[in-house]
N, C-alpha and C positions, 0 to 999 in steps of 0.2 A: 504494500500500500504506500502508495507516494500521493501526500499532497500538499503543492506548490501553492500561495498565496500569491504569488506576484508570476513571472514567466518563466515558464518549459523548455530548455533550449534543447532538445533532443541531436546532439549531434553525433555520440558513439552510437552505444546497445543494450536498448533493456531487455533484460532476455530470464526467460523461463523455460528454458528447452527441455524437454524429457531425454534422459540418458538413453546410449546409443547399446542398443543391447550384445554381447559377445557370440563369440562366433562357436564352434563346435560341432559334433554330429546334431545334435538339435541346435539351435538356435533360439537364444531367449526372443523374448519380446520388446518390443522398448517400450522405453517409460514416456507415461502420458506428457503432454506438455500442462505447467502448473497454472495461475493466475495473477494478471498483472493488472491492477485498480490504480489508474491514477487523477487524481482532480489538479487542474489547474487552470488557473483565471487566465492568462495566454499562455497557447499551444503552440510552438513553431518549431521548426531546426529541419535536418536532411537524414535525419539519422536511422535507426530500426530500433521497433518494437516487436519482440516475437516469442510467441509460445509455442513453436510446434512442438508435436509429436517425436519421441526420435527413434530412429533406424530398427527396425527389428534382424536380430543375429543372424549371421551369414551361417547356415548349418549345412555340411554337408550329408545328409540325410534329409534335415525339413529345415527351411527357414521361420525366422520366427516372425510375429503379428508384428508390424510399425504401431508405438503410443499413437493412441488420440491425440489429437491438438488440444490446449487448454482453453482457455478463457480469458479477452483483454476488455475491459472496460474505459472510457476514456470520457470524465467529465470534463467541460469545458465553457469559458466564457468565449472567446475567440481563437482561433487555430488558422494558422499559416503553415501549417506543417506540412511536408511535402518527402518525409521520407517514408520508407517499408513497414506497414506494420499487419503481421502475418500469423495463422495459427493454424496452418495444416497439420493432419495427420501425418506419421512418421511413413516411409518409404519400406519397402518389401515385397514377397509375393500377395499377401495381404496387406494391404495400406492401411493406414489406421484412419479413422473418421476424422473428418474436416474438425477445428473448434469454432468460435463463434468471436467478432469481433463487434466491441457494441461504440457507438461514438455517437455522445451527447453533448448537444452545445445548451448552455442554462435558457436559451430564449426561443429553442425551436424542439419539432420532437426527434428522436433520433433517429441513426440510421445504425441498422447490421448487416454484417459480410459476413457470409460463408464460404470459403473459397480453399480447395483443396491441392493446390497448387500443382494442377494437372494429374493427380492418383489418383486414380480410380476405386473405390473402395466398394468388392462386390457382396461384402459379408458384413458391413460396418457403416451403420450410418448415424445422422448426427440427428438427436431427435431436441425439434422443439415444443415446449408444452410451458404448463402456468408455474412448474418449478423450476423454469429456467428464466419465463418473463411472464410475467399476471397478463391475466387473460383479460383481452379489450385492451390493452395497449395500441396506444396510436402511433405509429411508426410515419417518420417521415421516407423512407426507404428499405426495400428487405432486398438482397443483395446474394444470390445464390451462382455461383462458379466454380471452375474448377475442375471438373466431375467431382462434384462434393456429393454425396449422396444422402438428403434430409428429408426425416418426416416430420411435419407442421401437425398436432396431436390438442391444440387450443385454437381461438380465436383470437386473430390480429387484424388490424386496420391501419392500412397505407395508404399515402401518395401515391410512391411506385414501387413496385416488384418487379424485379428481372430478373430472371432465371439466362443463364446461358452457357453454352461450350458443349462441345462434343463429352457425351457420357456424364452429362450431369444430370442428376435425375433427383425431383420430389415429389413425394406422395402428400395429399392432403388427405390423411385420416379420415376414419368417419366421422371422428369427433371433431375434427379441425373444421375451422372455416376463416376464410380471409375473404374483405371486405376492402377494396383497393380502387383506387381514381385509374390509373397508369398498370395494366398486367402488361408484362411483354416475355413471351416464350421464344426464346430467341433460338437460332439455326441449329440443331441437332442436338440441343436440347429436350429433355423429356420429362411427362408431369400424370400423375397415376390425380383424378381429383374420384374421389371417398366420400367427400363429406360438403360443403357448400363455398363454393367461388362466385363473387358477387364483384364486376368491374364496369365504371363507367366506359373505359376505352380497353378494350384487348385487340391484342397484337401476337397472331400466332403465325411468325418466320415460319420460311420455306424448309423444309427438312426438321423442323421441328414437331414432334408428337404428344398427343395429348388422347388421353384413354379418361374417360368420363363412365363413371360408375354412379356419382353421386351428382349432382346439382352445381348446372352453370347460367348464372345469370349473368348476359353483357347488354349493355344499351348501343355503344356501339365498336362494331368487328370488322 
């Protein structure tokens, strides 16, 4: 937990990396990435904030799961910031789940990223529900990339959602529901919807798929 009163100059590395797991006939797993909370009244610098996931063991029999990514939070009154701030899952034959990146300015609502920095993760995904953010939260942005692979298991309400990148995929629960000005399902992007999608403007890219089990309301497509 860091928090600044006056200004953030982030120009090294704040880092919570999950330990890179060892090598052997099995191969451990790596360790999750931890949480990085910080407030400050101005945000600026070029530097990195990162929680991944790290490496799961090189085994010559089986390798092992990559950590999870952690968790960054980031209050703020103004930000100029302009460097990396990152919380994938750790790399291997199994990637470990994307984490979550949350960036609050005190005068607007926020936004989060999920982005799994290209790993595809086919056993491992990142679920969001009310014990990760209360339900009916108003989001200025939801931010899915990567092939990060997320179930949405509550209800949120955005500005804009965008989902995108080859092999990124979210399901919307049956219990979930988003409620969004701006959807956009961008090119080879993929979306399982469960439970109820409600958007003034949708935007579903070419090569992009969308499997509807549950309830889509657009006003305009």
């Amino acid at each position: 937990f860091l928090n600044v009163t006056g200004t953030l100059n982030v120009t090294g590395k704040i880092t919570a990396v999950g330990s890179r797991a060892g090598a052997g006939s099995y191969g451990g797993g790596g360790g999750s990435g931890g949480s990085i909370y910080v407030i400050a009244s101005n945000f600026v610098g070029t530097g990195i904030i990162n929680a991944s996931g790290g490496e799961g063991g090189d085994g010559t029999s089986y390798d092992g799961g990559g950590g999870g990514g952690g968790r960054i939070a980031v209050y703020f009154t103004t930000r100029t910031f302009t460097g990396t701030v990152s919380a994938s899952g750790g790399a291997r034959t199994d990637n470990g789940a994307a984490g979550t990146i949350y960036l609050k300015p005190s005068s607007a609502n926020a936004d989060i990223i999920i982005d799994n920095a290209g790993r595809a993760g086919s056993v491992n995904n990142t679920v969001i529900n009310s014990s990760f953010l209360a339900a009916d939260t108003v989001l200025n942005s939801l931010n899915i990339s990567g092939k990060a692979n997320v179930s949405i298991n509550s209800t949120y309400n955005a500005t804009d959602v965008n989902i995108s990148g080859s092999s990124t995929e979210v399901t919307l629960a049956a219990g979930g529901k988003i409620n969004a000005t701006n959807f956009n399902l961008q090119s080879s992007a993929s979306m399982a919807i469960n439970g109820n999608l409600t958007a003034t403007n949708l935007n579903l890219q070419s090569s992009a798929s969308m499997a509807i089990n549950g309830n889509l309301t657009a006003t305009s497509a």
